[in-house]
N, C-alpha and C positions, 0 to 999 in steps of 0.2 A: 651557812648555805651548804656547806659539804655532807652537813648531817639531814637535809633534806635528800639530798641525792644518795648517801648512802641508806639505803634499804635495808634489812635485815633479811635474807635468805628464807628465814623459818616464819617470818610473819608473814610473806609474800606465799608460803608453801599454803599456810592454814589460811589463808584469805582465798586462796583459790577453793580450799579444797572445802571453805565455809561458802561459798557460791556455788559450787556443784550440787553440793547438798541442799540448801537452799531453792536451786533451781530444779533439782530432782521432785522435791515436795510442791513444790509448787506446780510443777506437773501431775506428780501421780497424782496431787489433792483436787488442783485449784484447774487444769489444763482442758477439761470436759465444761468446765463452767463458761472460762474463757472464750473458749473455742466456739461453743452454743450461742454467746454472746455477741461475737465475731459474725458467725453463721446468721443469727437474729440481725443483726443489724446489715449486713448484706443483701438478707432475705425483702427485709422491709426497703432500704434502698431499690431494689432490683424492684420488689412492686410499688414504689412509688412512681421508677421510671417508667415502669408499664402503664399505670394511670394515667402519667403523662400522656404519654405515645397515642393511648386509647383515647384521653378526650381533646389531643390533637387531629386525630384522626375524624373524631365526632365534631372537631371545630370548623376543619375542613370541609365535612361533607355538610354541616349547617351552612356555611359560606358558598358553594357550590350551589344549592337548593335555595337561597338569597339570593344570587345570583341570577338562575335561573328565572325564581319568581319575577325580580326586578326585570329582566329581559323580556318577560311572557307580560308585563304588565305593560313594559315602552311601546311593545309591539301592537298592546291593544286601542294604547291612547292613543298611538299614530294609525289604528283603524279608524279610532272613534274619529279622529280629527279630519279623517282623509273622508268619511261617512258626512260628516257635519258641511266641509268645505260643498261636497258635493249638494247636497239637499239643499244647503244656502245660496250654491249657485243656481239649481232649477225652482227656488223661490222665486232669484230674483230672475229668473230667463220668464217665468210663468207673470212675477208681476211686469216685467218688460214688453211680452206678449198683450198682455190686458190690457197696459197700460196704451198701447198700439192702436186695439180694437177702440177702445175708446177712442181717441183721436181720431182716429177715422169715423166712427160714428157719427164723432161733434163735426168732424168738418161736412157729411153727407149730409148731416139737420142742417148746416150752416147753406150748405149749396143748396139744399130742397128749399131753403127759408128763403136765399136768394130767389130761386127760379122762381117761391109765388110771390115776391111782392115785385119781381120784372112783371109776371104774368099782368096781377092786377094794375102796373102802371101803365103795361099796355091797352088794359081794358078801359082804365079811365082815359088815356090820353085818345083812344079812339071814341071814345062817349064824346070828348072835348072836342074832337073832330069832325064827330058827327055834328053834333050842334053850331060847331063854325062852317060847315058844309051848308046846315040848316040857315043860318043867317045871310050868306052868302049869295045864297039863292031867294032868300027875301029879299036883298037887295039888286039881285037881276031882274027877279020880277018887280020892283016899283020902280027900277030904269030901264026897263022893258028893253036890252039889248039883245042887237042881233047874235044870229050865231057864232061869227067871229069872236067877238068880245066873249061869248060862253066858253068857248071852247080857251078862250084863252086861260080863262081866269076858272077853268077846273084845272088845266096845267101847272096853272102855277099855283093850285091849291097840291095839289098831288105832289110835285116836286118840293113841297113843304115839309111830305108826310116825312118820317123816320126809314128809313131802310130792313127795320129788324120786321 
């Protein structure tokens, strides 16, 4: 072990001075290569990171302009929608209206249809009246009564009649 640690002086002297030299050549030779090489590959890193940067930047303002779009398009289906809602409601206000007019219609036919077959019950029942008027007085005249009795017995042919 002691002959590990013991060094020689003159091997340590030429071991440096075979590293200087060494590294001297390797600069005057090899140090413009390196260096280029260095330089290259920093170069390219540095535009790679710019590429980056550049189509972050381009990914952003795609995303922005997606956005947008998307925004510009919510905003037209909740036109369209607010458009639709509205037209479907005066569909149905218009078929509610129609739907109205009719009814009222049916029931005006319904009451005209009333008032003529009142009318023609009036007219048969007074036809019917007349003819029992007519009998009535055929049988005044073949009981040949006085006027009291006539007069009674149109009263109480009248108080028969209907009011309308």
């Amino acid at each position: 072990m002691d002959s590990i640690l013991n060094i020689p002086h003159g091997l340590v002297f030429w071991t440096v001075i075979n590293f200087g030299i060494f590294l001297f050549l390797l600069i005057k030779f090899g140090g413009k290569g390196i260096v280029n090489a260095i330089k290259a590959r920093e170069d390219s890193i540095q535009h790679a990171i710019d590429s980056a940067d550049a189509a972050n930047k381009n990914a952003m303002k795609l995303l922005v302009e997606s956005q947008e779009k998307l925004d510009n398009t919510q905003a037209q289906v909740a036109e369209m929608m607010a458009k639709g809602r509205e037209q479907a409601d005066l569909h149905i206000k218009k078929a509610t209206e129609e739907a109205e007019a009719v009814k009222k219609s049916k029931i005006q036919d319904a009451l005209k249809e009333i008032e003529r077959t009142k009318e023609a019950a009036l007219v048969q029942l007074r036809s019917e009246v007349a003819d029992l008027v007519v009998m009535a007085t055929e049988q005044i005249l073949m009981e040949k009564l006085d006027g009291a009795k006539d007069k009674k017995l149109i009263n109480d042919f009248i108080d028969k009649l209907p009011n309308n």
